[in-house]
C-alpha positions in Angstrom: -26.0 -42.1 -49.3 -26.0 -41.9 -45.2 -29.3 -40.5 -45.5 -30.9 -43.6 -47.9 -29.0 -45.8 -44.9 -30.7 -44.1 -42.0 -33.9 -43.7 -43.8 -33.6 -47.1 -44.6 -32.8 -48.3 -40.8 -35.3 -46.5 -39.4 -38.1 -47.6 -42.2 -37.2 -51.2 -40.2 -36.7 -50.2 -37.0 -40.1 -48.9 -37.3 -41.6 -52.7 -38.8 -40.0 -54.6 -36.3 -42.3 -51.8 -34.0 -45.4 -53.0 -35.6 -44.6 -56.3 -36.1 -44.0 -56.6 -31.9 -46.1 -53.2 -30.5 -49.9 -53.9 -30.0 -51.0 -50.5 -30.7 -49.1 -49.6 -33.5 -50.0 -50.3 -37.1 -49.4 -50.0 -40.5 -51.9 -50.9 -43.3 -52.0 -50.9 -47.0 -53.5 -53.2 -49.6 -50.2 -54.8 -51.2 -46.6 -55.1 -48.6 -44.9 -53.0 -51.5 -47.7 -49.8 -50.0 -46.6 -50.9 -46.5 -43.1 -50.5 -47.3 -43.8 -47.6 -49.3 -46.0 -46.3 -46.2 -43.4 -47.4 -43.6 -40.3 -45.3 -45.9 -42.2 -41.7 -45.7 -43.1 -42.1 -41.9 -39.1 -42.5 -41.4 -38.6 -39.9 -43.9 -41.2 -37.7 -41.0 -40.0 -39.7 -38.1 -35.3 -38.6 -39.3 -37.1 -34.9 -39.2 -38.9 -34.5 -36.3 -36.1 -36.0 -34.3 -33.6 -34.0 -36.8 -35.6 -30.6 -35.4 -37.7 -31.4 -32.6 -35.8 -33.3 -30.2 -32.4 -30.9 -30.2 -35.6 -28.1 -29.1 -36.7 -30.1 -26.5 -33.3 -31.4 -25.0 -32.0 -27.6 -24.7 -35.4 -26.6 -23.4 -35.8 -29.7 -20.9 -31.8 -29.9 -20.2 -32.8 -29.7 -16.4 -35.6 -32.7 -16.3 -32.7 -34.8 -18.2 -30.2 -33.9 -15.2 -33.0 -34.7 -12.7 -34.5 -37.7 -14.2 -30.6 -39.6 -15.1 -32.0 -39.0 -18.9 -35.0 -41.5 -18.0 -37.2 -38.3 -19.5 -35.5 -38.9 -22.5 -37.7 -42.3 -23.0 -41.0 -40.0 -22.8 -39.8 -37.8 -25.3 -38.8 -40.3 -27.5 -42.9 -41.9 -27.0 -43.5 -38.2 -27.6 -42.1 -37.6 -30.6 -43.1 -41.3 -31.8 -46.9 -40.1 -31.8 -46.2 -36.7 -33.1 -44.2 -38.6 -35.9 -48.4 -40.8 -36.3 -49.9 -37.5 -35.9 -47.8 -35.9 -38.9 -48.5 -39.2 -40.8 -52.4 -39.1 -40.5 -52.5 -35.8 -41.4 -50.1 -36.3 -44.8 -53.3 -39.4 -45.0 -50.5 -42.2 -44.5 -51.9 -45.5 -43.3 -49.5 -45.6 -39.8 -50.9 -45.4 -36.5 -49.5 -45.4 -32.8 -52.6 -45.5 -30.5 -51.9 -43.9 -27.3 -48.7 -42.9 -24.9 -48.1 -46.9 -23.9 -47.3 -48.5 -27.3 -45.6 -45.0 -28.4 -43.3 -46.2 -25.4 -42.3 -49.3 -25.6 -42.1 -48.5 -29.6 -40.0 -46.0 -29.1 -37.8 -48.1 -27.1 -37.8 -50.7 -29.9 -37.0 -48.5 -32.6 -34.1 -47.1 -30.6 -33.0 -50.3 -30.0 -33.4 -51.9 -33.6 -31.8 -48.9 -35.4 -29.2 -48.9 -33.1 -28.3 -52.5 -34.0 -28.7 -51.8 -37.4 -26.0 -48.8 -37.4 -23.4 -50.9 -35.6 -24.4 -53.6 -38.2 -24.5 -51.6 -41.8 -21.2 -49.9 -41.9 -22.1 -46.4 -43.3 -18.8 -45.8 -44.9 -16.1 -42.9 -44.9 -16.5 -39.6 -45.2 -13.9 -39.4 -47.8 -15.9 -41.6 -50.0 
């Protein structure tokens, strides 16, 4: 169930990108395939960060020290357009243009799923 509620967050995290982002779309013919659309890229989006990013942090530990984590906002871009990359080759409608909107999208969807999870209680592990 944690999973369905992060998938979940990020799918919105990653609208309320589009919705604000110049440079990052979504299209589909009906909402329902831009829902649909927006649910599988953060299906791609939960693994790449799930997979990718630990990589990266380990690899780029130093650059985190050196930058005060700022770095950690290009990777997060990063990652964002690998995540449109993986999408348009898997033929899903979802597009980040170039490094700009990838970074100030990234920083939104941080932001958004971040208020979400403090929001959405995901419950107990005891459950």
């Amino acid at each position: 169930m944690k999973i369905l509620i992060r998938v979940l967050i990020n799918a919105v995290a990653l609208w309320v990108a589009t919705a604000l982002v110049d440079g990052i779309s979504v299209s589909g013919d009906t909402a329902a395939k831009r829902w649909l659309t927006l649910l599988a890229v953060a299906v791609i989006f939960g693994l790449v960060n799930a997979f990718i990013k630990p990589v990266i942090k380990t690899l780029g530990c130093a650059f985190y020290v050196l930058t005060l984590g700022l770095i950690a906002l290009v990777v997060n871009a990063a990652l964002l357009l690998l995540t449109s990359w993986m999408a348009e080759e898997l033929n899903l409608p979802f597009k980040v243009e170039w490094f700009w909107p990838a970074f100030w999208g990234a920083i939104i969807v941080g932001v958004v799923s971040w208020l979400l999870s403090v929001l959405i209680p995901e419950g107990d592990s005891d459950d």
